[in-house]
N, CA, C and O of each residue as an XYZ file, in Angstrom:
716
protein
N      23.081    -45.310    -56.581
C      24.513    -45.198    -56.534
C      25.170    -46.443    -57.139
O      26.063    -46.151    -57.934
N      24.993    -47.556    -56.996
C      25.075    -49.076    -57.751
C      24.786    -48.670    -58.849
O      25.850    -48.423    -59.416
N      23.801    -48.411    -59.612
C      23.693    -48.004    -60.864
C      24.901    -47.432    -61.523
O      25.626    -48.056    -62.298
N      25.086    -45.967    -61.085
C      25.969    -45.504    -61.472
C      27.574    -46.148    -61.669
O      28.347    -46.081    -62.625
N      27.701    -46.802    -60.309
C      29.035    -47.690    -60.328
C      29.073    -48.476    -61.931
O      29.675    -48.214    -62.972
N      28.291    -49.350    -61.602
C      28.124    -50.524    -62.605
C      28.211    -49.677    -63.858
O      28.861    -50.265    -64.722
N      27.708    -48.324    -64.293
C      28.140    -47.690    -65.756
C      29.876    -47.650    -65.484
O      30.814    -47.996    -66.202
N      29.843    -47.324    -64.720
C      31.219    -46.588    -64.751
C      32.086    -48.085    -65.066
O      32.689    -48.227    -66.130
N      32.066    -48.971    -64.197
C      33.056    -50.460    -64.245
C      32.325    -50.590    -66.169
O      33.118    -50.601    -67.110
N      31.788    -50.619    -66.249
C      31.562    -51.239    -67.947
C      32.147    -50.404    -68.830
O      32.916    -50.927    -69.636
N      31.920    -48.852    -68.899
C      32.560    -47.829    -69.095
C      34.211    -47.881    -69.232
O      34.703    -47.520    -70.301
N      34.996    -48.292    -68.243
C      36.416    -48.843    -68.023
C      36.484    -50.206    -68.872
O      37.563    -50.278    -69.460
N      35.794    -51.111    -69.064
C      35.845    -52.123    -69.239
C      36.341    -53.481    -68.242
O      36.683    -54.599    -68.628
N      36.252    -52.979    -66.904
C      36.166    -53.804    -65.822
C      34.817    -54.514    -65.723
O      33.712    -54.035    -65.467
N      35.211    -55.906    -66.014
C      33.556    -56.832    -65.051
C      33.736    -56.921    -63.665
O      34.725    -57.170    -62.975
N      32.757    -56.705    -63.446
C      32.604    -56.866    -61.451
C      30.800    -57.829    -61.659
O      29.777    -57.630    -62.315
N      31.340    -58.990    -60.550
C      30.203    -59.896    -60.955
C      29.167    -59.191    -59.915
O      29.695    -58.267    -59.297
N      27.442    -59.497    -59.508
C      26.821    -59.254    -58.932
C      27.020    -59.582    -57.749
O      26.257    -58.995    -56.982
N      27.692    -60.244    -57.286
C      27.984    -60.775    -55.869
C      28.643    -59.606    -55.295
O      28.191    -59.106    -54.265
N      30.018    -58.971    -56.071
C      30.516    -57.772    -55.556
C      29.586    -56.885    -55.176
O      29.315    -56.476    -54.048
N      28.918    -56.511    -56.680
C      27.801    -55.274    -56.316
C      27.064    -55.235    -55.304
O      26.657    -54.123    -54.968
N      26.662    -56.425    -54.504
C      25.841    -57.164    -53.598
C      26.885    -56.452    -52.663
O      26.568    -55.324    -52.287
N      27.966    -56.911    -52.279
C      28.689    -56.361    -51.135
C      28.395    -54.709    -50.813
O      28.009    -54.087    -49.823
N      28.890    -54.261    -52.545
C      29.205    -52.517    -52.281
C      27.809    -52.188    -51.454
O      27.689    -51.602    -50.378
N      26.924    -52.686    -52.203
C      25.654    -52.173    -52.054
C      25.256    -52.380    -50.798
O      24.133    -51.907    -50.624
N      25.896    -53.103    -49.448
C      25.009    -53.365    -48.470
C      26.154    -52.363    -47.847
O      25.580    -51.518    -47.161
N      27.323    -52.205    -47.850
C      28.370    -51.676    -47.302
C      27.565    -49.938    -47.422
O      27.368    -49.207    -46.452
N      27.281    -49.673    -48.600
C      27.627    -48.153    -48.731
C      25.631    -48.241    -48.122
O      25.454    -47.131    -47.620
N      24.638    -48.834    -48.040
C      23.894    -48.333    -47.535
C      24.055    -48.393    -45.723
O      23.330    -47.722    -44.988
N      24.846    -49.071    -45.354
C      25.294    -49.405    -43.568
C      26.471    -47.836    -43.702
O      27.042    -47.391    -42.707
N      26.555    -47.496    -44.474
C      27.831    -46.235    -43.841
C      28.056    -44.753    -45.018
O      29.062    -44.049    -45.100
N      26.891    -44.636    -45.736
C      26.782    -43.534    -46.738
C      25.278    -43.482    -46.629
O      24.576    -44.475    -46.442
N      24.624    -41.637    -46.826
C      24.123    -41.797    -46.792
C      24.019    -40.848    -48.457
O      24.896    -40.190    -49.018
N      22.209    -41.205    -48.987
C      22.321    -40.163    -50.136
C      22.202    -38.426    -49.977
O      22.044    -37.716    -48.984
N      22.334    -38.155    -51.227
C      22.748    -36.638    -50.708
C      21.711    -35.893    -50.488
O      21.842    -34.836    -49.869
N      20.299    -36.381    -51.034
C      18.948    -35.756    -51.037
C      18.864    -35.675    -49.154
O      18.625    -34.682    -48.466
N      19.136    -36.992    -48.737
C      19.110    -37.518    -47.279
C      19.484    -36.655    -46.880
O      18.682    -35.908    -46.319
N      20.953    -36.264    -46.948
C      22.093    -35.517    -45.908
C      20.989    -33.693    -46.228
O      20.403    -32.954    -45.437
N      21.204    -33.635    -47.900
C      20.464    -31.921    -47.476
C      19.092    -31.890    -46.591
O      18.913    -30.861    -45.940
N      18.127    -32.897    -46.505
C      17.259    -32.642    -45.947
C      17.287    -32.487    -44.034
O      16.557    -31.934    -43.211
N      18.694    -33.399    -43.961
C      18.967    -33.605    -42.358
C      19.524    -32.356    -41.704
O      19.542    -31.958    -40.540
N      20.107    -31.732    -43.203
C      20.938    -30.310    -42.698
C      20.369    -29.389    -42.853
O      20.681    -28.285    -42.406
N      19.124    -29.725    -43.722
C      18.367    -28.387    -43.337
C      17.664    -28.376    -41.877
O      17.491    -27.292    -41.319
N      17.344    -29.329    -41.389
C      16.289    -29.744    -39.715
C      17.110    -29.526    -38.949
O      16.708    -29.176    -37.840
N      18.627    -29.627    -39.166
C      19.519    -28.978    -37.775
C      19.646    -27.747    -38.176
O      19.481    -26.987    -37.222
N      19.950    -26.981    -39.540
C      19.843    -25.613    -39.314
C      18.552    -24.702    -38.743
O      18.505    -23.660    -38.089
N      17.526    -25.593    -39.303
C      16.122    -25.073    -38.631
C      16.177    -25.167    -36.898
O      15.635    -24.277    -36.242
N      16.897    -26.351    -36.202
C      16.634    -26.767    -34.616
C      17.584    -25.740    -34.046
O      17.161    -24.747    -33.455
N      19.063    -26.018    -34.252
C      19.416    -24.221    -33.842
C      19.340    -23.183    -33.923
O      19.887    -22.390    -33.157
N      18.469    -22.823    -35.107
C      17.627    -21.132    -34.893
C      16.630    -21.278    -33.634
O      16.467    -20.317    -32.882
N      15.978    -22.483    -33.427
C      15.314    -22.197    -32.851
C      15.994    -22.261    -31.435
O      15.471    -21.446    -30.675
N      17.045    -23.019    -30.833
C      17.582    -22.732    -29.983
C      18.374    -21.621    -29.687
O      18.710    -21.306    -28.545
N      18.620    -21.134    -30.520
C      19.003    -19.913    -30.391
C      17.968    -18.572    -30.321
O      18.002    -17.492    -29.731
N      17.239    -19.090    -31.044
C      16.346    -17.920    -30.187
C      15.459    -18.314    -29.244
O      14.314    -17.863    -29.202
N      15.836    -19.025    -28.570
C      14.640    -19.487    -27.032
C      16.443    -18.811    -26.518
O      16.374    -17.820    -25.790
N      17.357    -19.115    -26.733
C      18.387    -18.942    -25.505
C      18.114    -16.988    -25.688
O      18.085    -16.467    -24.573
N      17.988    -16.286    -26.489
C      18.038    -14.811    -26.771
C      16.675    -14.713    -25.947
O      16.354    -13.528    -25.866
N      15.843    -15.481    -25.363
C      14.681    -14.886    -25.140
C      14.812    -14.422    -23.398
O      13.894    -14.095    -22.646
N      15.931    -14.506    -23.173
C      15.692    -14.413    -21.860
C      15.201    -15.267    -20.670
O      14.808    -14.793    -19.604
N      15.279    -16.778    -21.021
C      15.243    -18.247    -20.412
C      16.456    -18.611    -19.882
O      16.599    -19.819    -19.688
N      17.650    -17.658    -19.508
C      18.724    -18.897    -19.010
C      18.574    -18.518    -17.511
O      18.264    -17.399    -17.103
N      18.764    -19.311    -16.961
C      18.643    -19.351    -15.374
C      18.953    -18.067    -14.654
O      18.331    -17.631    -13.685
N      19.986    -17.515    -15.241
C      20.694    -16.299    -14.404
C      20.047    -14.405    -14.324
O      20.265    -13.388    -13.666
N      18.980    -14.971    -15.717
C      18.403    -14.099    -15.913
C      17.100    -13.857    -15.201
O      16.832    -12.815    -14.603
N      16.278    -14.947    -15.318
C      15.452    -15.359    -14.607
C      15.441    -15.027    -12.716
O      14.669    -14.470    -11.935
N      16.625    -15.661    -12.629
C      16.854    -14.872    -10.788
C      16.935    -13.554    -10.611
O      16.470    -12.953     -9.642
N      17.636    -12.976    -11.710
C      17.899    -11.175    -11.534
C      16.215    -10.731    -11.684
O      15.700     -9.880    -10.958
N      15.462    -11.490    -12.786
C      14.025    -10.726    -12.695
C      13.282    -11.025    -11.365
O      12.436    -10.214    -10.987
N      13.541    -12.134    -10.632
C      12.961    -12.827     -9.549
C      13.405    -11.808     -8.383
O      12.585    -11.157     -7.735
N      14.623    -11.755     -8.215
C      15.522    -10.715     -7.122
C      14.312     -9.152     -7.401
O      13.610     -8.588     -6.562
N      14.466     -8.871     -8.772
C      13.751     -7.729     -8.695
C      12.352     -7.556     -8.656
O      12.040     -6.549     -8.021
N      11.615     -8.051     -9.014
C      10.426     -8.504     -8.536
C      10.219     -8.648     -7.218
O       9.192     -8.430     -6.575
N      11.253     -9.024     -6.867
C      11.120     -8.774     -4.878
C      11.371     -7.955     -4.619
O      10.430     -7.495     -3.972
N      12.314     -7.128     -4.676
C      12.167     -5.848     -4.397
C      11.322     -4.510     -4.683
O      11.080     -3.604     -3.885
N      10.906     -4.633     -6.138
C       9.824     -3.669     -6.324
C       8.387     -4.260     -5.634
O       7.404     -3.551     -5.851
N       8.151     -5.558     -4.778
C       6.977     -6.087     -4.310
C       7.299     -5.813     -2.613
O       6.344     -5.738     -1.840
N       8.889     -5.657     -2.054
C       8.603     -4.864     -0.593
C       8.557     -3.281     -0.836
O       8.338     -2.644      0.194
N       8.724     -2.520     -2.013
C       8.596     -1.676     -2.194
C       6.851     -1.377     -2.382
O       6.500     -0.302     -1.897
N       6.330     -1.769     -2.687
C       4.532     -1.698     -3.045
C       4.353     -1.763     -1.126
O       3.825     -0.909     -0.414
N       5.025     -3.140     -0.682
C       3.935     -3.435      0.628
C       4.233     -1.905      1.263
O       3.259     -1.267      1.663
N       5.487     -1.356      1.351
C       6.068     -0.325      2.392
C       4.962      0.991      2.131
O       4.281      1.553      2.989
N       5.008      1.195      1.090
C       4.048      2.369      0.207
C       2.906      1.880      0.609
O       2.181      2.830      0.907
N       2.147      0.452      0.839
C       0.666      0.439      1.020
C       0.377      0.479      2.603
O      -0.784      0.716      2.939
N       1.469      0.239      3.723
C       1.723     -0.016      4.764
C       1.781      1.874      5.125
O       1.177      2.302      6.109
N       2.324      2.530      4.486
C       2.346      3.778      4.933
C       1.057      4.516      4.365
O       0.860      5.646      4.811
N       0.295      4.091      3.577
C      -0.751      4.923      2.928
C      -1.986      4.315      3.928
O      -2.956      4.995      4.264
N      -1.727      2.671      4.407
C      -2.640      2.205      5.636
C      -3.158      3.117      6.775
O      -4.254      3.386      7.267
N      -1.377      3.601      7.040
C      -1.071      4.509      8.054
C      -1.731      5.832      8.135
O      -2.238      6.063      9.233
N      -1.819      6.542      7.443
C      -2.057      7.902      6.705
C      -3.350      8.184      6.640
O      -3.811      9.322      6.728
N      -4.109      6.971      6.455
C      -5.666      6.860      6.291
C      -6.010      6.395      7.405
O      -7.239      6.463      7.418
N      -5.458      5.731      8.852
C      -5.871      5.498     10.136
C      -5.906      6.881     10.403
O      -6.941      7.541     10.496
N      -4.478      7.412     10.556
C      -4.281      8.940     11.224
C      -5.368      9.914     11.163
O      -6.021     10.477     12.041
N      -5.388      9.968      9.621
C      -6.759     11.060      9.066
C      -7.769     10.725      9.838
O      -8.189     11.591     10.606
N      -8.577      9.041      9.826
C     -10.006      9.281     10.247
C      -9.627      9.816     12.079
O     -10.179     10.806     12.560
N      -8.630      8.962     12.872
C      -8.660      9.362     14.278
C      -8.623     10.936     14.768
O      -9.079     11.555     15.729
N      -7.823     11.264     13.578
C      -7.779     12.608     13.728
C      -9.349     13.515     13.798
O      -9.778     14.350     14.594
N      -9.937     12.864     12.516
C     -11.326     13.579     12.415
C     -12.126     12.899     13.562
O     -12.922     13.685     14.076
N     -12.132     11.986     13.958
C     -12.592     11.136     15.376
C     -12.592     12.307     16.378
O     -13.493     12.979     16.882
N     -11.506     12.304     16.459
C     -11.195     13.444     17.444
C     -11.515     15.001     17.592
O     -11.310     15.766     18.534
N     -12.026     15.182     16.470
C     -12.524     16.285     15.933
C     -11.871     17.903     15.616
O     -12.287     19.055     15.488
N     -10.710     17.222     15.590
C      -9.631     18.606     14.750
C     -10.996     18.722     13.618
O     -11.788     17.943     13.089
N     -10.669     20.458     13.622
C     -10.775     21.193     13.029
C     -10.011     21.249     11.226
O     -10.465     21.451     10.100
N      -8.689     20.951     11.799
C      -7.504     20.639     10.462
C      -6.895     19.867     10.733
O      -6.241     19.856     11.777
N      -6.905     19.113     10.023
C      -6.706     17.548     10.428
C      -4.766     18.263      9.880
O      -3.805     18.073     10.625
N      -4.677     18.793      8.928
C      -3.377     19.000      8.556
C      -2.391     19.699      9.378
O      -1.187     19.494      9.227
N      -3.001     20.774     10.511
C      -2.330     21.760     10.968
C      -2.395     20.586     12.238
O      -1.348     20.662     12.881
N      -3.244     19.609     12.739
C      -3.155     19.037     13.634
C      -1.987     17.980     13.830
O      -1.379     17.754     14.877
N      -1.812     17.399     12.618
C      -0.920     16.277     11.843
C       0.899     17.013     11.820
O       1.907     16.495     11.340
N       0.780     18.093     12.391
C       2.059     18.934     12.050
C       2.334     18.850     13.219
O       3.484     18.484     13.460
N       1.561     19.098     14.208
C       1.816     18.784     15.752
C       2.081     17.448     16.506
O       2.573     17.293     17.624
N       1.685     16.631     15.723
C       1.723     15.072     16.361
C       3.062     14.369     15.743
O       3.386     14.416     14.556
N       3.654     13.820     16.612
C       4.823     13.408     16.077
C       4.690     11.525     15.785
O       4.547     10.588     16.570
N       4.788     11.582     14.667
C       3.846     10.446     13.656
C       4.936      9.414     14.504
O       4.419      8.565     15.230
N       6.552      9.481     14.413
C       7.674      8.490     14.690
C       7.279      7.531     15.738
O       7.691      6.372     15.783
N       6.477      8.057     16.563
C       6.081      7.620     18.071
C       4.889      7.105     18.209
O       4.255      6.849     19.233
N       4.494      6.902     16.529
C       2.679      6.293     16.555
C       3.177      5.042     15.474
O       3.736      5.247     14.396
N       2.786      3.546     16.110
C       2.687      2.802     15.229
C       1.298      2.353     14.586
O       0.280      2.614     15.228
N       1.185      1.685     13.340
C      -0.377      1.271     12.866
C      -0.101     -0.666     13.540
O       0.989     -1.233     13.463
N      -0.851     -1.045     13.890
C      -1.126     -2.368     14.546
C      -1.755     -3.069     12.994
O      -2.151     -2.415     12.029
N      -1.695     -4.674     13.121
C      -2.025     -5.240     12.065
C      -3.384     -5.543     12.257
O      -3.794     -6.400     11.475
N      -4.635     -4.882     13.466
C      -5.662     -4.701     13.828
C      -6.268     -3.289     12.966
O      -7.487     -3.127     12.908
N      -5.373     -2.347     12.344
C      -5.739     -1.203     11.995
C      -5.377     -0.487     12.301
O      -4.873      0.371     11.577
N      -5.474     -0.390     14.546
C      -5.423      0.526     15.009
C      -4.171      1.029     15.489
O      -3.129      0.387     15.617
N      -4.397      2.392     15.774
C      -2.554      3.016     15.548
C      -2.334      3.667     17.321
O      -2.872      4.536     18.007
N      -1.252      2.678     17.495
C      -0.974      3.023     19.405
C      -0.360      4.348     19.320
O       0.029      4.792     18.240
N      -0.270      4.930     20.305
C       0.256      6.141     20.449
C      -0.389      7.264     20.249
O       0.148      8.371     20.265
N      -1.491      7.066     20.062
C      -2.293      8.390     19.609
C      -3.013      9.240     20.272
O      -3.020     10.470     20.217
N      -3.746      8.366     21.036
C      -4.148      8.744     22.151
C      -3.409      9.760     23.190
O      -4.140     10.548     23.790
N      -2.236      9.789     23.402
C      -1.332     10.352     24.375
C      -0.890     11.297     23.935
O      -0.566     12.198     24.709
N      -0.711     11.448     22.527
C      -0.352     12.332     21.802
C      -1.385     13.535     21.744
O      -1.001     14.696     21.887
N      -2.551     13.242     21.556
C      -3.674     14.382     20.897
C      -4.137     14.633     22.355
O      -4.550     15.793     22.340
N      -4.267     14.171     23.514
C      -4.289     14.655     24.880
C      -3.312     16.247     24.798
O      -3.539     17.435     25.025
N      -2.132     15.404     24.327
C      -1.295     17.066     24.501
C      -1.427     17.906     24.138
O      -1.318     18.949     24.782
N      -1.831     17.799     22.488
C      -2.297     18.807     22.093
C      -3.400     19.278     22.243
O      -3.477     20.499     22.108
N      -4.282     18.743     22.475
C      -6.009     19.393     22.900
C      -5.562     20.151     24.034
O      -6.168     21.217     24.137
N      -4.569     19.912     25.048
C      -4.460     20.819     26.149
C      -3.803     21.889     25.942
O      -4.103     22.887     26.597
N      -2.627     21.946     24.873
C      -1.973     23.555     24.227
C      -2.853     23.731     23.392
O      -3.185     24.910     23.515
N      -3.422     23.276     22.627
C      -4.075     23.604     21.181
C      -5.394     23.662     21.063
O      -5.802     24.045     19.967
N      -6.246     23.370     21.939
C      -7.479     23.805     22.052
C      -8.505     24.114     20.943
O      -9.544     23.509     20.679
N      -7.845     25.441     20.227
C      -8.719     25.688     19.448
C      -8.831     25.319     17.725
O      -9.553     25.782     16.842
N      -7.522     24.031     17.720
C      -7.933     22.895     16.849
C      -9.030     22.017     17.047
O      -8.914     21.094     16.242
N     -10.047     21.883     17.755
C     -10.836     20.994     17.954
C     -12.222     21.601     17.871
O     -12.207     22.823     18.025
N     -13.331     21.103     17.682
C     -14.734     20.974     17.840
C     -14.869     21.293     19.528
O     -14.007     20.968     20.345
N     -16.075     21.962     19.839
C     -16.543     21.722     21.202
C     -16.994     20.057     21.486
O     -17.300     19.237     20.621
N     -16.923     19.820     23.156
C     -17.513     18.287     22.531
C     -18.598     17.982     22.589
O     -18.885     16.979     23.242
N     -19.747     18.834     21.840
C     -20.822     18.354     21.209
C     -20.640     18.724     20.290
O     -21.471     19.600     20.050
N     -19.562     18.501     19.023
C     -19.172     19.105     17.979
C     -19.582     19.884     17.140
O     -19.825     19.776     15.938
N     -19.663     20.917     18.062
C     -19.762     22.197     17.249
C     -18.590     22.742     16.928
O     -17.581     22.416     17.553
N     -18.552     23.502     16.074
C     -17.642     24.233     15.673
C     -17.529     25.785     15.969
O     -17.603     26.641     15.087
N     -17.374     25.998     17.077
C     -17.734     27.417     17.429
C     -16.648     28.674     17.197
O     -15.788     29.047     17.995
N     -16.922     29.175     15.963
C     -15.718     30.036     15.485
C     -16.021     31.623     17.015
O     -15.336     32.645     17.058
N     -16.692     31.427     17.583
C     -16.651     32.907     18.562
C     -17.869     33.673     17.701
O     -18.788     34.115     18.389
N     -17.948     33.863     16.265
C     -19.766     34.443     16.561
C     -20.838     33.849     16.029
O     -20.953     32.974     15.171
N     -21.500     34.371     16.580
C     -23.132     33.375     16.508
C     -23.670     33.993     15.449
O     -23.495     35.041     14.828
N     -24.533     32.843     15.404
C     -25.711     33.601     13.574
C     -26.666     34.774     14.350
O     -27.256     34.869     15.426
N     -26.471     35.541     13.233
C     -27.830     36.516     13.650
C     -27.260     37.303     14.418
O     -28.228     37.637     15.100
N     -25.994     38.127     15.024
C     -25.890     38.233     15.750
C     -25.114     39.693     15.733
O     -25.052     40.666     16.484
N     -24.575     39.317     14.503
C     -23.569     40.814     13.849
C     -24.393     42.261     13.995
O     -25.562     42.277     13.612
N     -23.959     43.149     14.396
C     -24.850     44.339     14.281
C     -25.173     44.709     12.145
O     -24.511     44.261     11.208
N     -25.708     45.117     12.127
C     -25.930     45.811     11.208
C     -25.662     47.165     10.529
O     -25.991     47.613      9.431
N     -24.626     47.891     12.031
C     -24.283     49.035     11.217
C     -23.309     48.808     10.667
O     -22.853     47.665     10.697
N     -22.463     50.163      9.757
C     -21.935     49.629      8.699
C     -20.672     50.500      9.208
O     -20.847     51.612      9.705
N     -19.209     49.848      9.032
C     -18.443     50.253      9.939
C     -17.834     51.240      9.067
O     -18.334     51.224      7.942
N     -16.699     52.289      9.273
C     -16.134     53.075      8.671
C     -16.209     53.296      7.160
O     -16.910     54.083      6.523
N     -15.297     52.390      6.745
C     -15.457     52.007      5.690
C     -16.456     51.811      4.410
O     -16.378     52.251      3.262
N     -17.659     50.778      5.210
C     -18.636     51.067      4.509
C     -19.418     52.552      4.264
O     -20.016     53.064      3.318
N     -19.113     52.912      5.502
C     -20.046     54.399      5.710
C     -19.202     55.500      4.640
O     -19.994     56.318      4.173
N     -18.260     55.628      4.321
C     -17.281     56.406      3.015
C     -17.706     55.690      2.051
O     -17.942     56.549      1.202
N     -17.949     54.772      1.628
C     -18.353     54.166      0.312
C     -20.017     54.458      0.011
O     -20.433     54.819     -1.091
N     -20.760     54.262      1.039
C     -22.119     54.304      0.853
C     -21.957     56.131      0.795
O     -22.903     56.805      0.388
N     -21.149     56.531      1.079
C     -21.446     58.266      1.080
C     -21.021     58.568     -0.582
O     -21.855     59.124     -1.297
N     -19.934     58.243     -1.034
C     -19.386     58.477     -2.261
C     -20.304     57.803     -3.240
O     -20.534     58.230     -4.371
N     -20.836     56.659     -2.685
C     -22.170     55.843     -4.021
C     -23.504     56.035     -3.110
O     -23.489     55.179     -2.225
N     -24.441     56.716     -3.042
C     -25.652     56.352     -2.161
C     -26.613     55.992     -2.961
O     -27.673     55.629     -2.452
N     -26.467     56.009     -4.369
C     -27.361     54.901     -5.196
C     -26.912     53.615     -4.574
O     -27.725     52.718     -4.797
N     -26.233     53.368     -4.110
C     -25.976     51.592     -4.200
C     -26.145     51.216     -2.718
O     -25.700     50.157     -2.275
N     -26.936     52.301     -1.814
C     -27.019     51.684     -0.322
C     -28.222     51.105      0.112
O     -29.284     51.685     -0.118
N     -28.196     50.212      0.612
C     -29.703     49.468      0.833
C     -29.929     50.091      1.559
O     -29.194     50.654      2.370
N     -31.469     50.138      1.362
C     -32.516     50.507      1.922
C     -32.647     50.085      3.303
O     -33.646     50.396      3.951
């Protein structure tokens, strides 16, 4: 930039001794900068606010962050409630089969679940008092208690003749009647 000056003062036909130039020259490097300088500085701040600008678009400002946090808590007492009731559901079933219903489903229709809690032991109070009642109306939801399952007939036991029905069919087909 001195360079250039110094054409220009000779150019005019102004002398300016070196002592001046000495001044300009310490002045304009303490408070100018060159222009190669300035484009390269303005390109590193246009580069530093893209990038702040896209960290702020990314979903980093505080307020956002709590709304995902808030919800994250809530869809996480939503999981425990769902795993807390499926806990439940899978005590019921085995006590139920414990107990030896027959249908654990038609049994489960009778028991009034509101009045049975699951304990953080597993086990679920109320149950007991409950399936008393029904084993005493309902009876024939259950196993004998050597758990059998005694539907009323025994093996082996059916007669063998052949009731109405069959006896009109075996008459209309008597190729097809066993022997």
């Amino acid at each position: 930039m001195i360079e250039f000056l110094k054409q220009l003062f000779e150019k005019a036909g102004i002398e300016v001794s070196d002592e001046v130039f000495g001044k300009i020259e310490s002045y304009t490097n303490e408070n100018f900068v060159s222009k190669t300088d300035f484009d390269e500085k303005e390109k590193e701040l246009i580069k530093l606010t893209e990038e702040k600008e896209g960290k702020e678009g990314s979903g980093n400002t505080v307020e956002e962050l709590e709304e995902k946090i808030n919800s994250l808590s809530s869809e996480n007492e939503k999981y425990k409630t769902d795993m807390s009731s499926l806990k439940f559901d899978h005590a019921l079933e085995l006590l139920m089969m414990k107990s030896g219903a027959r249908n654990t489903k038609a049994l489960k229709a009778l028991l009034n679940t509101d009045e049975m809690s699951l304990g953080e032991d597993g086990v679920i109070t109320g149950f007991d008092e409950q399936i008393e009642k029904v084993k005493a109306d309902n009876a024939f939801l259950f196993n004998d208690a050597s758990g059998n399952s005694d539907t009323g007939l025994k093996m082996g036991s059916a007669s063998q003749s052949a009731d109405g029905v069959e006896e009109a069919f075996y008459k209309n087909n008597p190729e097809l009647k066993p022997e």
